[in-house]
ZAKOLLUM-416346 format. One record per residue (C-alpha): residue in one letter; chain; x, y, z. Coordinates in steps of 0.5 Angstrom, whole numbers. Layout:
# ZAKOLLUM-416346
node aa a	ch A	xx X	yy Y	zz Z
...
This chain:
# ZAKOLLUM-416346
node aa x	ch A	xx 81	yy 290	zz 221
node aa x	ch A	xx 78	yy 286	zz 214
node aa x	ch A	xx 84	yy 282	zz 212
node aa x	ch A	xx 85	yy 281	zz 204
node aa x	ch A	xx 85	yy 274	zz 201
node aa x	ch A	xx 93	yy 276	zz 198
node aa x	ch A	xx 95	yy 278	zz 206
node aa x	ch A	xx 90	yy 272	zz 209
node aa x	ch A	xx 94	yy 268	zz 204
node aa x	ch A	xx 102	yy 271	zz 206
node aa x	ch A	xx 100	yy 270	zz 212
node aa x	ch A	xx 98	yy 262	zz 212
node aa x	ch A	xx 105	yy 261	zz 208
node aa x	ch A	xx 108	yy 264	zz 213
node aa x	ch A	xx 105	yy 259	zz 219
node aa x	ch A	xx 105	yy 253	zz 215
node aa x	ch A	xx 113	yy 255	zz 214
node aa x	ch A	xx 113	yy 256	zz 222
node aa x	ch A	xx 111	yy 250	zz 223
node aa x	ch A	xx 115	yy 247	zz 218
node aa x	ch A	xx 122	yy 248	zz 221
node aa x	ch A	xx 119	yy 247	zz 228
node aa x	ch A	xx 117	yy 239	zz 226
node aa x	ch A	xx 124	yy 239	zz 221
node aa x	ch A	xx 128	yy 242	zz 228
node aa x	ch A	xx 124	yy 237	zz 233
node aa x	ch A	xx 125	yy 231	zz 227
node aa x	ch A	xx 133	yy 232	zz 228
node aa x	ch A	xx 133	yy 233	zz 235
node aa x	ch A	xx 129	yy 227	zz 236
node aa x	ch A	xx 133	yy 222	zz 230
node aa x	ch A	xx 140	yy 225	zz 235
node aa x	ch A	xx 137	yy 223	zz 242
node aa x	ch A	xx 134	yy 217	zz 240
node aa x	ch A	xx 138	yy 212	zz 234
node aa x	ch A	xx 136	yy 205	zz 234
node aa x	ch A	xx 139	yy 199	zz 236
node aa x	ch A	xx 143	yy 197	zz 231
node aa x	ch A	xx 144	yy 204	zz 227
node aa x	ch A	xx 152	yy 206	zz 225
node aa x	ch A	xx 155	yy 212	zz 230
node aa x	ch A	xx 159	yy 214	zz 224
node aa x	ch A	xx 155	yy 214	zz 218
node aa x	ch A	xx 159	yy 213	zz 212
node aa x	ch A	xx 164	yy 212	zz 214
node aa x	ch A	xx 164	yy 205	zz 211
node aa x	ch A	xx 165	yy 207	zz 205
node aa x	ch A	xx 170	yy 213	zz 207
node aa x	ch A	xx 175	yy 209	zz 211
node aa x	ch A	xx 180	yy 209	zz 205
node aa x	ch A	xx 180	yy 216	zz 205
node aa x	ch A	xx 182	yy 218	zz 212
node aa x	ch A	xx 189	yy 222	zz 212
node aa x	ch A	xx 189	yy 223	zz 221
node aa x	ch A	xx 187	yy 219	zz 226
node aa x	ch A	xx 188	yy 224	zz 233
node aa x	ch A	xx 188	yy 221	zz 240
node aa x	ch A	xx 187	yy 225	zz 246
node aa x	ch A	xx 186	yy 225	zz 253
node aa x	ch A	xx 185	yy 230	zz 258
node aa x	ch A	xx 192	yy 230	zz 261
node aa x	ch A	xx 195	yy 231	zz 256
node aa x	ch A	xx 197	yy 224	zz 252
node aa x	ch A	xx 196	yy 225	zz 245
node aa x	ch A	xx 198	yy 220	zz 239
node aa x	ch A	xx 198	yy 223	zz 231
node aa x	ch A	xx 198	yy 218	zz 226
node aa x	ch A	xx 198	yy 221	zz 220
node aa x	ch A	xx 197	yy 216	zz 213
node aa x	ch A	xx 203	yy 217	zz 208
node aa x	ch A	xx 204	yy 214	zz 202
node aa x	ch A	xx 204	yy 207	zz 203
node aa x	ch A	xx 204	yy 206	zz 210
node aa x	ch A	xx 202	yy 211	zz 218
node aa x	ch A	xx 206	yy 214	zz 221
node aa x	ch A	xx 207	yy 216	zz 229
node aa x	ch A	xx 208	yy 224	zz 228
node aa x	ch A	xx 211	yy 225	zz 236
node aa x	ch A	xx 215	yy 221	zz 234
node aa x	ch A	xx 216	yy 221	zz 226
node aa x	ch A	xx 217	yy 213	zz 226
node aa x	ch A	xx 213	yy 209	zz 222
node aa x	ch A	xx 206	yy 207	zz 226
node aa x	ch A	xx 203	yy 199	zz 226
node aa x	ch A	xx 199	yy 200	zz 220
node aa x	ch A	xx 195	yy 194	zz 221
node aa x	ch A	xx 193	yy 197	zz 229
node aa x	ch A	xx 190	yy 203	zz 225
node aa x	ch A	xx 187	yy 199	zz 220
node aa x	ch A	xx 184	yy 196	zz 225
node aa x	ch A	xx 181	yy 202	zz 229
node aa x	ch A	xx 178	yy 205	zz 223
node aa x	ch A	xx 174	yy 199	zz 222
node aa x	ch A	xx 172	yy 198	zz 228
node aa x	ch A	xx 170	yy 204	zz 228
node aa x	ch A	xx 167	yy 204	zz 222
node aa x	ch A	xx 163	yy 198	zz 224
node aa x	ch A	xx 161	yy 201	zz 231
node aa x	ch A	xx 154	yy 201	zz 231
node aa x	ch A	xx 149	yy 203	zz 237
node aa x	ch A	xx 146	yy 197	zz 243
node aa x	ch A	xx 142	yy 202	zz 246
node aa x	ch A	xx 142	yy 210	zz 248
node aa x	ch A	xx 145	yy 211	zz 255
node aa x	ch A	xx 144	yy 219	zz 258
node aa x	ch A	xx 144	yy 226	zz 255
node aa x	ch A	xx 145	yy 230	zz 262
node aa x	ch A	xx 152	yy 233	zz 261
node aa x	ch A	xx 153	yy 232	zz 269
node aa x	ch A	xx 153	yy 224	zz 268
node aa x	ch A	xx 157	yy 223	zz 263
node aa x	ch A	xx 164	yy 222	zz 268
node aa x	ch A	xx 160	yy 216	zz 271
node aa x	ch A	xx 160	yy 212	zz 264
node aa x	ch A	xx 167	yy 216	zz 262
node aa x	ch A	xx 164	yy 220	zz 256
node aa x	ch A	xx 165	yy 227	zz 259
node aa x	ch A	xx 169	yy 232	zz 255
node aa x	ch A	xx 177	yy 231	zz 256
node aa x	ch A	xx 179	yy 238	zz 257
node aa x	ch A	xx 179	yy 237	zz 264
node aa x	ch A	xx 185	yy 232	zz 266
node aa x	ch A	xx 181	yy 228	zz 270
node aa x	ch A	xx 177	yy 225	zz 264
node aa x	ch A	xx 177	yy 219	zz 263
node aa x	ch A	xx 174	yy 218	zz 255
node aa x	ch A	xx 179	yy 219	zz 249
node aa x	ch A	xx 178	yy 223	zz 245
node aa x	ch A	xx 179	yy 220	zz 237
node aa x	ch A	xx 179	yy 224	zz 231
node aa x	ch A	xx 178	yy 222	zz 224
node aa x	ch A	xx 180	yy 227	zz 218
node aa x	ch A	xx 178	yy 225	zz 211
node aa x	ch A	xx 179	yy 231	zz 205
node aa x	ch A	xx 173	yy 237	zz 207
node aa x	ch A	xx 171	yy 234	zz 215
node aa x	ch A	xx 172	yy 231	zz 221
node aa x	ch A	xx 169	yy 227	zz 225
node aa x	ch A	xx 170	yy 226	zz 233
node aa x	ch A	xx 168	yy 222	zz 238
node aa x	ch A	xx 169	yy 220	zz 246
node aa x	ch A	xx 170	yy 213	zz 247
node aa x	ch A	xx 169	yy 212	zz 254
node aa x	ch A	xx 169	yy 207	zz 259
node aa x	ch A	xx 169	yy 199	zz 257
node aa x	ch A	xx 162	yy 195	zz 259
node aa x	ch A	xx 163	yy 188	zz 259
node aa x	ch A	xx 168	yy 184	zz 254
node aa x	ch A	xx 164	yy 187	zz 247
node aa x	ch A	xx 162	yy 194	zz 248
node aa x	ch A	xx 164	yy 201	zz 251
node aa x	ch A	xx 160	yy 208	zz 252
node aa x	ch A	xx 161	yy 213	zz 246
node aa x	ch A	xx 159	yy 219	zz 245
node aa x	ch A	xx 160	yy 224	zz 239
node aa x	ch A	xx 164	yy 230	zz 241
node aa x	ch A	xx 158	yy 237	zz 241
node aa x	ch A	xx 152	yy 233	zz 243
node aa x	ch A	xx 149	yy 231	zz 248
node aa x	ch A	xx 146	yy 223	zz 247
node aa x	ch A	xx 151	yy 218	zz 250
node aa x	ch A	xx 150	yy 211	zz 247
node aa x	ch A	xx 153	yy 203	zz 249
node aa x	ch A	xx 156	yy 201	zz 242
node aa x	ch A	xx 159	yy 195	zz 239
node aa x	ch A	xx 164	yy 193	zz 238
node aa x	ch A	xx 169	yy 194	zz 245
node aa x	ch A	xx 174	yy 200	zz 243
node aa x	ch A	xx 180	yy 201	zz 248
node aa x	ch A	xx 184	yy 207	zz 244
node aa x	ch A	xx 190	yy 208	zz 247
node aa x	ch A	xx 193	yy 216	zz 246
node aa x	ch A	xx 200	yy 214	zz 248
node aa x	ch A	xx 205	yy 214	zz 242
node aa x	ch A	xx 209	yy 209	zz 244
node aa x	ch A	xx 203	yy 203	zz 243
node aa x	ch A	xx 202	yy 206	zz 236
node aa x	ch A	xx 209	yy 204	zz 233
node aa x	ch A	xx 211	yy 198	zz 229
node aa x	ch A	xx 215	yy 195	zz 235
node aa x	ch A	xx 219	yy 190	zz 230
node aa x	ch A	xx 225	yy 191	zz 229
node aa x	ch A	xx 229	yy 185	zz 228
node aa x	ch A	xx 228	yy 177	zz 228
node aa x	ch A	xx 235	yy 173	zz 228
node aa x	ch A	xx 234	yy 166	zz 229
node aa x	ch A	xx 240	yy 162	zz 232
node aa x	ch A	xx 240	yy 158	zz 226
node aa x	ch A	xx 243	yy 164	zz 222
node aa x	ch A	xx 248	yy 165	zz 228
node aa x	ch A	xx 256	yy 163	zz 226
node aa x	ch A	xx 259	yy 168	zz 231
node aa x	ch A	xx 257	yy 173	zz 236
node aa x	ch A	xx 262	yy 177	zz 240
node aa x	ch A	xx 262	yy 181	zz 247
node aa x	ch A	xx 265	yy 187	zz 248
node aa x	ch A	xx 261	yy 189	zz 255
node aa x	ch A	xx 263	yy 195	zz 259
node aa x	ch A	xx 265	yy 192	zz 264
node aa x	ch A	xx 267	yy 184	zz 265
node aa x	ch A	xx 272	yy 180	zz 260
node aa x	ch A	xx 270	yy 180	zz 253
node aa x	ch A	xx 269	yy 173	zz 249
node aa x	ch A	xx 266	yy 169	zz 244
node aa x	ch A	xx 261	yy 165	zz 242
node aa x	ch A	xx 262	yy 161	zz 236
node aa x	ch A	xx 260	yy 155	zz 232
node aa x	ch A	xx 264	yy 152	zz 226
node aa x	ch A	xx 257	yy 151	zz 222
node aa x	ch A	xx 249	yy 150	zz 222
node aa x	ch A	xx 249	yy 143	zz 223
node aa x	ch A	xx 252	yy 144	zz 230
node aa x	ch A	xx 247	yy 145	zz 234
node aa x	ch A	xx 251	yy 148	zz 241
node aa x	ch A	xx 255	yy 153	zz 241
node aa x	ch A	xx 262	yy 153	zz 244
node aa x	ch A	xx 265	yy 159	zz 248
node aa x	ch A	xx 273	yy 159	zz 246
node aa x	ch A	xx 279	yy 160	zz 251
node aa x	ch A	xx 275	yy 160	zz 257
node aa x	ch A	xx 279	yy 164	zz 264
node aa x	ch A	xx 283	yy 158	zz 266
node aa x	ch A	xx 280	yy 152	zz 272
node aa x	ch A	xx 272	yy 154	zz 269
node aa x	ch A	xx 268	yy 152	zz 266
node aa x	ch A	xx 261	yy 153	zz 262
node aa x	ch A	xx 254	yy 151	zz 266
node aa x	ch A	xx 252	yy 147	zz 261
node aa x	ch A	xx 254	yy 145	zz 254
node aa x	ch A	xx 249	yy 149	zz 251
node aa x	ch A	xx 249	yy 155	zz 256
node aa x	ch A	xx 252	yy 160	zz 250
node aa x	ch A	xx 245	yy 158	zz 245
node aa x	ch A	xx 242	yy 165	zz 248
node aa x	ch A	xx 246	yy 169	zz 246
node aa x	ch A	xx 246	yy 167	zz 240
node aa x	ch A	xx 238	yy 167	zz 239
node aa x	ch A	xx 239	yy 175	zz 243
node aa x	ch A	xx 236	yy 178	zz 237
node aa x	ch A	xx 231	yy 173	zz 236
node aa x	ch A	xx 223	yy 176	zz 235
node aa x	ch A	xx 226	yy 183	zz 238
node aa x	ch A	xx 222	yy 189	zz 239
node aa x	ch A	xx 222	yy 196	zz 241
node aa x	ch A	xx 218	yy 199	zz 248
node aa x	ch A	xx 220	yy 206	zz 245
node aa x	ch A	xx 224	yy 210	zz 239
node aa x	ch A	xx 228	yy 217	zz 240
node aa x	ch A	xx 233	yy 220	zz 235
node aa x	ch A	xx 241	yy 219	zz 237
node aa x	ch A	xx 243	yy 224	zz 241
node aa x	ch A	xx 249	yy 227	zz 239
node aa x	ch A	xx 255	yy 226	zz 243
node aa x	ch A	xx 251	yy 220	zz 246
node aa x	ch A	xx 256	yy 214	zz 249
node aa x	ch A	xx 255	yy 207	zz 248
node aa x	ch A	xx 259	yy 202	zz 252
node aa x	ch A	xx 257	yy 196	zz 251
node aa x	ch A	xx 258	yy 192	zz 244
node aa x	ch A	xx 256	yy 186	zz 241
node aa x	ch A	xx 257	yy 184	zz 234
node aa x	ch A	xx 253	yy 179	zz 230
node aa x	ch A	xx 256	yy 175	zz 225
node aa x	ch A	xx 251	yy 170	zz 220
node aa x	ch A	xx 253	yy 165	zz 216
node aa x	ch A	xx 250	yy 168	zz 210
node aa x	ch A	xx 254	yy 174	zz 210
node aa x	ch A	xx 251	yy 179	zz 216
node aa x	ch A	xx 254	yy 182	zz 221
node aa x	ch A	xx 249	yy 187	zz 226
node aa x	ch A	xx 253	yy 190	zz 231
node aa x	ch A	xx 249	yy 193	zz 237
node aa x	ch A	xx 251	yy 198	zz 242
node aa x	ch A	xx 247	yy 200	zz 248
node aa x	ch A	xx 247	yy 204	zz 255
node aa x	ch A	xx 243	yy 204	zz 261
node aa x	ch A	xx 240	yy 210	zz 263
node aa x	ch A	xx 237	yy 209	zz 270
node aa x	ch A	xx 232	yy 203	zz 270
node aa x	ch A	xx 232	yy 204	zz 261
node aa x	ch A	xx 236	yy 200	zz 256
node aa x	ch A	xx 238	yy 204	zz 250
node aa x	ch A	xx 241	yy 201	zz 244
node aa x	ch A	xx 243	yy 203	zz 236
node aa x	ch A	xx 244	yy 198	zz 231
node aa x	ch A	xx 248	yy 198	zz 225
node aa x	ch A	xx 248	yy 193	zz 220
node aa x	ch A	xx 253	yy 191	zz 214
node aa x	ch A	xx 255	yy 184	zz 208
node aa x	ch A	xx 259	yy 181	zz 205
node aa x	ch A	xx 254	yy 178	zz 201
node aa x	ch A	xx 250	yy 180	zz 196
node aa x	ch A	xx 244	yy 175	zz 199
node aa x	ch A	xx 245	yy 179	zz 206
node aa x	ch A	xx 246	yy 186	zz 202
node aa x	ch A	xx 237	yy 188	zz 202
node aa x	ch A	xx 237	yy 187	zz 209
node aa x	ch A	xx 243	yy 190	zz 212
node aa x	ch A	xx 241	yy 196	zz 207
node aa x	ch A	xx 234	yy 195	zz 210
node aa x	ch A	xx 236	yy 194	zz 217
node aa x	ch A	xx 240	yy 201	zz 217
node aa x	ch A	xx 235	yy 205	zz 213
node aa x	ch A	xx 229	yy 203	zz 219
node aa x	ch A	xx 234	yy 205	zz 224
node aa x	ch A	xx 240	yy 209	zz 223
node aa x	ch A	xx 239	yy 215	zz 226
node aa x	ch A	xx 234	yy 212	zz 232
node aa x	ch A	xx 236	yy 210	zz 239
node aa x	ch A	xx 232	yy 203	zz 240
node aa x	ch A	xx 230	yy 202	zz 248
node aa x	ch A	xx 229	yy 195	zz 250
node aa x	ch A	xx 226	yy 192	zz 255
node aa x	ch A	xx 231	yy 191	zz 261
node aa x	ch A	xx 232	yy 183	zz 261
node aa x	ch A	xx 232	yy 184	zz 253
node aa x	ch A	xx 238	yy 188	zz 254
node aa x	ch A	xx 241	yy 183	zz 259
node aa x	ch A	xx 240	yy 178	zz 254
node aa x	ch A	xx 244	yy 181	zz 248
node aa x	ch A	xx 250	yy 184	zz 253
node aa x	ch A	xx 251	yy 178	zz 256
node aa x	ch A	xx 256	yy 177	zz 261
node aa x	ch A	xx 261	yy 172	zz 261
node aa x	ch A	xx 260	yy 169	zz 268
node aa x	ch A	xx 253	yy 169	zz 267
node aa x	ch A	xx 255	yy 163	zz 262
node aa x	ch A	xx 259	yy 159	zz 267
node aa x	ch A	xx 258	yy 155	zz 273
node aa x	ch A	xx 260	yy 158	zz 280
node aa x	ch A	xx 266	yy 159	zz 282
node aa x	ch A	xx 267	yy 154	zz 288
node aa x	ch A	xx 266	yy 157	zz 295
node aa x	ch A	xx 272	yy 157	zz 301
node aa x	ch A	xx 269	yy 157	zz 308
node aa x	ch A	xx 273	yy 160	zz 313
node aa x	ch A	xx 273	yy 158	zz 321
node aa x	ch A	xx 277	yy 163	zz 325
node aa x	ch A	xx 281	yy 165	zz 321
node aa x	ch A	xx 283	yy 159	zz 316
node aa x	ch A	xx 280	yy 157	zz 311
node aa x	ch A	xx 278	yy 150	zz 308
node aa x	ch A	xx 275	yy 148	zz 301
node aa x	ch A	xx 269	yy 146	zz 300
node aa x	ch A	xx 267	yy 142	zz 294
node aa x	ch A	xx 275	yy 144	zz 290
node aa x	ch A	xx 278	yy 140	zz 284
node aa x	ch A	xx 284	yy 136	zz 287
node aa x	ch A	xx 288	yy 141	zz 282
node aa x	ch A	xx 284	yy 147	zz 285
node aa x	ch A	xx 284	yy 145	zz 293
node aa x	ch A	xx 293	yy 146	zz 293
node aa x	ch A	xx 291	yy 154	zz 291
node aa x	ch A	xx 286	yy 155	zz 295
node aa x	ch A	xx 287	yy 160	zz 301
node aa x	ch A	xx 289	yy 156	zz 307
């Protein structure tokens, strides 16, 4: 068959077009599979990290944390409390920064031994971050650490995995991504405070101004005495650099039998009640003044926390419920020989009432 110029030259455009795309799908394929040391894994983003309205963690057992950007600040939307903002910020910079140090495998079957395996199955060991601008998510798998600088990453959908820099070490807990602060009470504020625990005697600490440095513990039980002159200091620092582990709304009906109230010499008064729920402590704050200089704050206090049930680390707890035998030395011991007892160590006063 003779071919015509007009079909000899459909034909030569039709093969150069064919060629065309191949070289334009092998260009791709091959830019995917082997970016050079130093390029970005998230092009752009740089110059977009502004516009990032959510930012999703997930793992494969089912721990995921949203944050999502409001109009001043990000919040933590499990728990619709206000995110540590400067923990996103320094996510989405690190991640915008984060550049290749060298390609890693592209065989799905070696991804678990460097963490980047797809989380759909639980025992996935990468987190899976999203990134949602106006019109485009991105998402990566950060997998294992390497060293102190660098971790394996690969992009969710495609095949290569890469050592990148700098370190990402996301966590798709919520409770990591709150903003733990939630009061900083300094002793030198502290005028009184008073213990109303759920068991043990109630008492208070209290100091007739800031000049004094020791807080003193009126009408102490009869024949006792404080460990030290200024055993009483810490609970006056209690609610100094307090943070929170965890924050749910107050449950309704919920009971709380330990108080304490804190009184400053510039008109605050916090009060703090708390519960204990197995090895958990819980408290809730509320806040008022008699001042104007102490009226921003204690409105603060309460619009950041009223509604919220706060928990506290145990030992955080037992430092703002004190009880008052812990600020006492201990009562003298009375050793018994069969059947009688003698004093050891008593007052001459004491030794009279002692059991004989």
């Amino acid at each position: 068959m003779i071919l015509t110029s007009r079909r000899l030259a459909a034909l030569l455009l039709a093969g150069v077009a064919v060629i065309a795309l191949a070289l334009w799908v092998s260009s791709r394929s091959s830019q995917e599979a082997t970016q050079q040391s130093g390029q970005l894994i998230l092009p752009g983003l740089q110059h977009s990290v502004n516009t990032v309205t959510e930012v999703r963690l997930v793992k494969g057992d089912g721990t995921h944390t949203t944050l999502r950007k409001g109009t001043t600040d990000w919040l933590v939307a499990e728990r619709g409390f206000p995110a540590d903002s400067s923990r996103v910020r320094k996510l989405l910079l690190d991640l915008a920064q984060l550049q290749v140090v060298e390609e890693k495998t592209s065989d799905p079957a070696s991804y678990p031994q460097i963490g980047v395996e797809d989380v759909s199955s639980p025992k996935a060991a990468g987190t899976r971050i999203e990134l949602v601008e106006p019109g485009k998510t991105s998402s990566l798998i950060v997998g294992n650490p390497s060293g102190t600088n660098s971790s394996y990453v690969r992009m969710s959908g495609s095949k290569p995995s890469w050592l990148a820099s700098p370190q990402l070490t996301p966590d798709a807990d919520p409770r990591r991504w709150l903003d733990a602060s939630v009061i900083d009470l300094p002793e030198g504020r502290i005028q009184n405070v008073v213990e109303h625990p759920a068991t043990g005697a109630s008492y208070t600490v209290v100091r007739p101004s800031a000049q004094q440095a020791v807080f003193n513990v009126p009408d102490l039980p009869k024949g006792r005495e404080l460990a030290s002159a200024s055993a009483a200091n810490p609970v006056a620092s209690a609610l100094s650099s307090l943070t929170l582990d965890d924050v749910h709304k107050a449950a309704s009906g919920a009971t709380y039998p330990d108080h304490v109230t804190f009184q400053t010499f510039d008109g605050l008064t916090v009060d703090v009640t708390g519960r204990k729920d197995g090895d958990r402590r819980f408290i809730v704050l509320n806040a008022r003044s008699s001042s104007k200089s102490a009226a921003a704050e204690a409105q603060a206090l309460n619009s950041r926390f009223g509604g919220w049930e706060i928990e506290i680390q145990g030992y955080k707890y037992d430092s703002i419920f004190q009880p008052l035998d812990g600020l006492l030395k201990p009562l003298p011991v009375v050793a018994r020989t069969k059947g009688k007892g003698r004093t050891v160590g008593l007052p001459a006063a004491l030794k009279a009432r002692a059991p004989q």
